[in-house]
N, CA, C and O of each residue as an XYZ file, in Angstrom:
472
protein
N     -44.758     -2.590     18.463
C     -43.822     -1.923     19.357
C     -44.507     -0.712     19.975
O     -45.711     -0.461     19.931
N     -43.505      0.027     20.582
C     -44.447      0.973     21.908
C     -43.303      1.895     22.032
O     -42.113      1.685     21.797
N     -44.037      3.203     22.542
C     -42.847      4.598     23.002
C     -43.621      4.364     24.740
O     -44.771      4.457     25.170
N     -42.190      4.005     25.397
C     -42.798      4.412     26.993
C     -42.156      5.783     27.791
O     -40.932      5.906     27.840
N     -43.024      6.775     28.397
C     -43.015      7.944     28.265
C     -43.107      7.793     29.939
O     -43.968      7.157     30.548
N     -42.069      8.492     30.474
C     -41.725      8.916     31.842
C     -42.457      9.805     32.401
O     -41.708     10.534     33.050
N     -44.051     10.295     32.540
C     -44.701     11.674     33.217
C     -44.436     11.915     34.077
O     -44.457     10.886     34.752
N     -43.961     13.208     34.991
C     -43.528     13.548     35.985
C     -44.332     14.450     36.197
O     -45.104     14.806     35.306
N     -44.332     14.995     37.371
C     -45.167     16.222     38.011
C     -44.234     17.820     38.120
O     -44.656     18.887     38.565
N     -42.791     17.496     37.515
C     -41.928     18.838     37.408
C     -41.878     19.332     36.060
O     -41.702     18.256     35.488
N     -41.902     20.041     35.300
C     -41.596     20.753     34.476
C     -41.312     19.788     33.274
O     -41.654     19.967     32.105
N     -40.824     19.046     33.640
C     -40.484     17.973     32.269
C     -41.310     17.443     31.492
O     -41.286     17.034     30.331
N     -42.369     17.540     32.661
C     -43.456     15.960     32.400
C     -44.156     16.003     31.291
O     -44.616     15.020     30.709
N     -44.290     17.474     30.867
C     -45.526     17.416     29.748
C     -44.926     17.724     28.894
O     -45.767     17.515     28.020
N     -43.602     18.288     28.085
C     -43.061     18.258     27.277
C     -42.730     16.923     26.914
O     -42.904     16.730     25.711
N     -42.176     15.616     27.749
C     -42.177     14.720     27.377
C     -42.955     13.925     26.885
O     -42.700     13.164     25.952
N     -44.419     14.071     27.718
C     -45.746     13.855     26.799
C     -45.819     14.087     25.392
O     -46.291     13.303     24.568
N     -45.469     14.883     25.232
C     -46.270     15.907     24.057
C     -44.982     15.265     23.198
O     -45.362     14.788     22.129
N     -44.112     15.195     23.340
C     -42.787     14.364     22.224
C     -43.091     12.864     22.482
O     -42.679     12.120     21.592
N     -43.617     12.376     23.339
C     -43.548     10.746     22.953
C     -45.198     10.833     21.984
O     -45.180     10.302     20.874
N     -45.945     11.204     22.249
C     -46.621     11.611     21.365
C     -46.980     11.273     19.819
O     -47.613     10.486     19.115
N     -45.894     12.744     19.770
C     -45.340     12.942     18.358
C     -44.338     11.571     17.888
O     -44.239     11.361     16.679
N     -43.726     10.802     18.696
C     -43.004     10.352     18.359
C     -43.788      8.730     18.176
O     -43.431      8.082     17.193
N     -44.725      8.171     19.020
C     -45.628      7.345     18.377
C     -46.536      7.669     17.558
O     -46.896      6.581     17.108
N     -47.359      8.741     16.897
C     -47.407      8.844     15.579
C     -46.627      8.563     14.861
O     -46.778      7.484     14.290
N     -45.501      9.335     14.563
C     -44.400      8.971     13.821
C     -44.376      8.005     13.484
O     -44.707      7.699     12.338
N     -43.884      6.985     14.566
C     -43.871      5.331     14.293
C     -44.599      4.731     13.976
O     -44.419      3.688     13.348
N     -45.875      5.291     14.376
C     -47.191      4.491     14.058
C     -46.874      2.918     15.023
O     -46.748      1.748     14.662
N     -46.832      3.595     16.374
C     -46.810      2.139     17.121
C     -47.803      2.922     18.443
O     -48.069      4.102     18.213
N     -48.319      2.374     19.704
C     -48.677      2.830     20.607
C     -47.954      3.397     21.547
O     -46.734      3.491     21.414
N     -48.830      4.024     23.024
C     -47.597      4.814     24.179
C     -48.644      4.346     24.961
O     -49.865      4.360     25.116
N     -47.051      3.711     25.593
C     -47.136      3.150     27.586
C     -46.769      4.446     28.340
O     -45.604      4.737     28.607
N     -48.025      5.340     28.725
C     -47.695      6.618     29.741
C     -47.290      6.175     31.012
O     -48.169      5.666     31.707
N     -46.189      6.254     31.454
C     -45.893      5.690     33.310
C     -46.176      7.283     34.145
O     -45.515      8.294     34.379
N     -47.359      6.860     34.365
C     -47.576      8.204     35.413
C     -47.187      8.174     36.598
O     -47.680      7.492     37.496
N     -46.125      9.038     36.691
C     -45.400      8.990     38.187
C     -46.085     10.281     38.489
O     -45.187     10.719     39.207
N     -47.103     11.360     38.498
C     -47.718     12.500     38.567
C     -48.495     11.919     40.262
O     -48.639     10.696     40.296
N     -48.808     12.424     41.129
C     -49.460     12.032     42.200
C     -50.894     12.344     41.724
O     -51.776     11.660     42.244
N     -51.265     13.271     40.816
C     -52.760     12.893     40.264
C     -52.695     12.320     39.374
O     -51.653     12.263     38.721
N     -54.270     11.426     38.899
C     -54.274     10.688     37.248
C     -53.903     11.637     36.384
O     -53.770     12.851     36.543
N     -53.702     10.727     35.145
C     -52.366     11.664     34.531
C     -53.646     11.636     33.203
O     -54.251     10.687     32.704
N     -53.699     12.888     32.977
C     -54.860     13.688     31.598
C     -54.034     13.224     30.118
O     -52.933     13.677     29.806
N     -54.747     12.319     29.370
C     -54.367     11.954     28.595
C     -55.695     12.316     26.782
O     -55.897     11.678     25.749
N     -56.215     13.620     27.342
C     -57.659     13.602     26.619
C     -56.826     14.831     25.645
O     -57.521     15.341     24.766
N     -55.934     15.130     25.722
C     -55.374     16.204     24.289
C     -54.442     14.947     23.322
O     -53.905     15.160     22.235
N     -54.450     13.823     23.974
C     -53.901     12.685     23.191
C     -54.477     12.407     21.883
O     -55.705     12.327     21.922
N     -54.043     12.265     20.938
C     -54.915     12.152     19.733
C     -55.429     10.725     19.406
O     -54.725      9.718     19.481
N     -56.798     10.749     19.016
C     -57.485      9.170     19.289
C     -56.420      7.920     18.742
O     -56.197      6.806     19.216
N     -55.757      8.766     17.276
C     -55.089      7.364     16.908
C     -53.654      6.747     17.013
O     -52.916      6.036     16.331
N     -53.637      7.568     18.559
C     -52.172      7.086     18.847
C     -53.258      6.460     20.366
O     -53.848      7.125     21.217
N     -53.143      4.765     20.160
C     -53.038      3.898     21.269
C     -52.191      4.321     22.596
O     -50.971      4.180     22.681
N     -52.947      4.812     23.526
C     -52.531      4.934     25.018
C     -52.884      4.337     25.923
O     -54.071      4.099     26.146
N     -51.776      3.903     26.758
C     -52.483      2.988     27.619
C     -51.503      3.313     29.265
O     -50.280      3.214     29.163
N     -52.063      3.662     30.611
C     -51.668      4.349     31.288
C     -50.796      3.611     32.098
O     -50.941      2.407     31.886
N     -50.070      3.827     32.823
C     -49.055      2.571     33.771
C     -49.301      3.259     34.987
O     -49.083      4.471     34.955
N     -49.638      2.849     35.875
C     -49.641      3.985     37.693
C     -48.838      3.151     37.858
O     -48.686      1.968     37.553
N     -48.035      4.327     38.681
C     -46.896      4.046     39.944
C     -46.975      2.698     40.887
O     -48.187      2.481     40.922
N     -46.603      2.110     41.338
C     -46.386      0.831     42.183
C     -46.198      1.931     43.705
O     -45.583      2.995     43.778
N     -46.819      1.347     44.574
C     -46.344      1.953     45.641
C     -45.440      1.439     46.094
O     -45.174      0.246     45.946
N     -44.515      2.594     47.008
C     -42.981      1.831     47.923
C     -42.464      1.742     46.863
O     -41.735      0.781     47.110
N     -42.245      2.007     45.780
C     -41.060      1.668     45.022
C     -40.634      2.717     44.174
O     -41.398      3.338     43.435
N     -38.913      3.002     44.320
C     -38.133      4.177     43.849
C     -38.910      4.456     42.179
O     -39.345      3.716     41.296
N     -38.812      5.567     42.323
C     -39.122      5.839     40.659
C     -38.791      5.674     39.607
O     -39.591      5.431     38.703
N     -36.992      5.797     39.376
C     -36.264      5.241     38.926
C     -36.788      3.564     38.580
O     -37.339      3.111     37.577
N     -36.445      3.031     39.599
C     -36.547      1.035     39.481
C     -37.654      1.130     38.990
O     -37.647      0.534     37.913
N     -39.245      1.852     39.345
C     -40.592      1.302     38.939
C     -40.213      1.595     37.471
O     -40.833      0.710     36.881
N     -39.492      2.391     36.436
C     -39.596      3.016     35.300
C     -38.486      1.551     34.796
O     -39.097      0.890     33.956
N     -37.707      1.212     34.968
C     -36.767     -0.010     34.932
C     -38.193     -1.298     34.596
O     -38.676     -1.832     33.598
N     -38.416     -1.334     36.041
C     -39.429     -2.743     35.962
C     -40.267     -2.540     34.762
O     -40.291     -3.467     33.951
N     -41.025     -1.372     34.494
C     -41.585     -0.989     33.209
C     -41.460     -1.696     31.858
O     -42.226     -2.366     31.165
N     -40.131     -1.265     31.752
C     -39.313     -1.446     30.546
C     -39.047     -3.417     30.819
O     -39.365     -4.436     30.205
N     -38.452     -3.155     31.829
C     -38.796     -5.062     31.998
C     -39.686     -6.432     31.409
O     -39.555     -7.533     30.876
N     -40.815     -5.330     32.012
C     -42.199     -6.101     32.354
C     -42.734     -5.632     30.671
O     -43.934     -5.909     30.699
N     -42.496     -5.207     29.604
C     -42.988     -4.812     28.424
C     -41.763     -4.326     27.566
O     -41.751     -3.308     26.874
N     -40.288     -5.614     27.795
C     -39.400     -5.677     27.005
C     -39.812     -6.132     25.905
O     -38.996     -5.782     25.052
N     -40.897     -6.914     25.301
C     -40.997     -6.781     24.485
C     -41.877     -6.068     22.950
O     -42.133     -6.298     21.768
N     -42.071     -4.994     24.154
C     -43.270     -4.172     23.323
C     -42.379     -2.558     23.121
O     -42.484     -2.083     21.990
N     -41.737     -1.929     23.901
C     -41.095     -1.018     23.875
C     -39.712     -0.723     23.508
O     -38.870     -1.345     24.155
N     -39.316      0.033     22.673
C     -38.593      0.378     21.575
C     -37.979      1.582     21.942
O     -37.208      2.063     21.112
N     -38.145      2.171     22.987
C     -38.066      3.938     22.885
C     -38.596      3.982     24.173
O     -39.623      3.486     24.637
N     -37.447      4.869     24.821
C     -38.024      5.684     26.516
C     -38.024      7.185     26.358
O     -37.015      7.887     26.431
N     -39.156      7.576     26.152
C     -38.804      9.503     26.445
C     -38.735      9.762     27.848
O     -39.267      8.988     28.643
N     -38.032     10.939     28.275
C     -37.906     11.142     29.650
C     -38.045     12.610     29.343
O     -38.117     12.953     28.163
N     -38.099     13.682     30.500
C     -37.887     14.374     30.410
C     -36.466     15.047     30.995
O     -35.649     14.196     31.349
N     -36.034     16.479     31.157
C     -34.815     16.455     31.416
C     -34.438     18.049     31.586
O     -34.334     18.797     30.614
N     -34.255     18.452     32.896
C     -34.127     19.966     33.753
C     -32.623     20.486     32.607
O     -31.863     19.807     31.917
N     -32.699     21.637     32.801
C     -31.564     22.462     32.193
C     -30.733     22.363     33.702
O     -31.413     22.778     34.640
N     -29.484     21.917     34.030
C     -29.055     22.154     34.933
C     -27.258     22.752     34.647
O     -26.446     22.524     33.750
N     -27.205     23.771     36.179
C     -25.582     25.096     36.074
C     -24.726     23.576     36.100
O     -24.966     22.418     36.440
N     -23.454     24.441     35.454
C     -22.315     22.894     35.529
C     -22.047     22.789     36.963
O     -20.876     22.411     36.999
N     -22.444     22.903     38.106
C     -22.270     22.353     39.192
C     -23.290     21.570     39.653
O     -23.043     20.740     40.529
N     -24.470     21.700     39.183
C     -25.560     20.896     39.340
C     -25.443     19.515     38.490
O     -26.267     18.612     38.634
N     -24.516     19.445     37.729
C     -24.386     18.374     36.557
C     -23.348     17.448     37.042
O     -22.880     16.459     36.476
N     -23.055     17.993     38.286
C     -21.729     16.915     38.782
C     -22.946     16.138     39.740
O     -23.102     14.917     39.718
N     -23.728     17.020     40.531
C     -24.633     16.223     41.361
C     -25.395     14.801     41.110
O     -26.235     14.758     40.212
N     -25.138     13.727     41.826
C     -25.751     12.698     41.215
C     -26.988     12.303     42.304
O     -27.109     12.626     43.485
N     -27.939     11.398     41.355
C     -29.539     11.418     41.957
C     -30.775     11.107     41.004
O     -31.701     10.299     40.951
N     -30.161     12.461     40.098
C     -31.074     12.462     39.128
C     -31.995     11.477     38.744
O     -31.495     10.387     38.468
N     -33.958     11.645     38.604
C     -34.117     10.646     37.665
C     -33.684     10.159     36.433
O     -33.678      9.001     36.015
N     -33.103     11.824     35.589
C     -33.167     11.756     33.909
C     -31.277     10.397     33.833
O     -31.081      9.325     33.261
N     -30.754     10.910     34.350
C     -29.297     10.809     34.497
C     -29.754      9.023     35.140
O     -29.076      8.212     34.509
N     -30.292      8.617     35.738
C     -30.324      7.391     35.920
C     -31.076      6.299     34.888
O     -30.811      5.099     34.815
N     -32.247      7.151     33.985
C     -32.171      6.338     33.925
C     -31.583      6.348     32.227
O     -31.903      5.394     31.517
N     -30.920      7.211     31.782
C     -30.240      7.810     30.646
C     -29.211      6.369     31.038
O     -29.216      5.484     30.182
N     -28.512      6.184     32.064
C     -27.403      5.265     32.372
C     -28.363      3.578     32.379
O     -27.591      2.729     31.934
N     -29.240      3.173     32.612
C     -29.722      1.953     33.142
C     -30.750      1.131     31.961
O     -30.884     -0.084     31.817
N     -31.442      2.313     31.152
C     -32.600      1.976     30.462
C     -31.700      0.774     29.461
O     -30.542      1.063     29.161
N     -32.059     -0.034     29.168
C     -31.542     -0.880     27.989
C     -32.377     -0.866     26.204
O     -32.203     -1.579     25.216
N     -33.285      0.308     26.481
C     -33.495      0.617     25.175
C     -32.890      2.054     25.048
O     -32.166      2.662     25.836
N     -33.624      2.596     23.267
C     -32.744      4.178     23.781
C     -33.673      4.442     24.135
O     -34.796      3.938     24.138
N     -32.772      6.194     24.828
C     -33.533      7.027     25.562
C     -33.779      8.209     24.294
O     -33.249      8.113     23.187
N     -34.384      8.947     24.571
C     -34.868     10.282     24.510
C     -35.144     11.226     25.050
O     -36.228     11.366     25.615
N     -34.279     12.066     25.015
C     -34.166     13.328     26.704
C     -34.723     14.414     25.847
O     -34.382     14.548     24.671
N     -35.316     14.949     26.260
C     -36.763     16.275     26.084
C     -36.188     17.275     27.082
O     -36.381     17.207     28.296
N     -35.594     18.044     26.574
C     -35.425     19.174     27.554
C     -36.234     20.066     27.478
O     -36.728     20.311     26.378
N     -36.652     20.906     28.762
C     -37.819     21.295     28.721
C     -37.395     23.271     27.999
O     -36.232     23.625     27.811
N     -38.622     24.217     27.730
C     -38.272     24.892     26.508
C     -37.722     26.196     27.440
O     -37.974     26.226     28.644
N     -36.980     27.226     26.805
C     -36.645     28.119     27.814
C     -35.465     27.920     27.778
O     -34.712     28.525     28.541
């Protein structure tokens, strides 16, 4: 089995790293990194014996769905989605869009929301 880990380029991204991480040690299974980051995504503070293996973005396709197809395309290896996840005012929480909030609603494994520290 596998932790697949949502990287983003906002504030979330590397806290979620750093907990899917921890959280395939834990399991002692590997991590599918989906780098949605517009640069390659630095995976060298990764510790050798947690198996990583990187996913790039699909071009033309929503971020959301590519993180879906993910989970799709390696339903049977993944067990666990970390995401990351903004502190947002209760008026920002009515707003809908969100990546975390979509795919908190869509993923068909669990999620794991990492809020970031602060």
């Amino acid at each position: 089995m596998a932790v697949l880990v949502a990287v983003t380029d906002s504030d979330e991204g590397t806290p979620a790293l750093d907990t899917a991480v921890a959280e395939a040690r834990r399991r002692r299974t590997g991590l599918l990194a989906a780098n949605l980051r517009l640069a390659p995504l630095d995976t060298s503070h990764v510790p050798d014996d947690v198996e990583t293996t990187v996913l790039e973005r699909e071009p033309d396709v929503e971020v959301g769905q590519h993180v879906l197809g993910l989970l799709d395309r390696h339903r049977d290896e993944v067990d666990l989605l970390v995401i990351g996840m903004k502190r947002r005012s209760p008026v920002g929480k009515l707003v809908l869009g969100s990546l975390a909030q979509f795919l908190l609603l869509n993923a068909d494994v669990p999620v794991l929301a990492v809020k970031t520290p602060g």
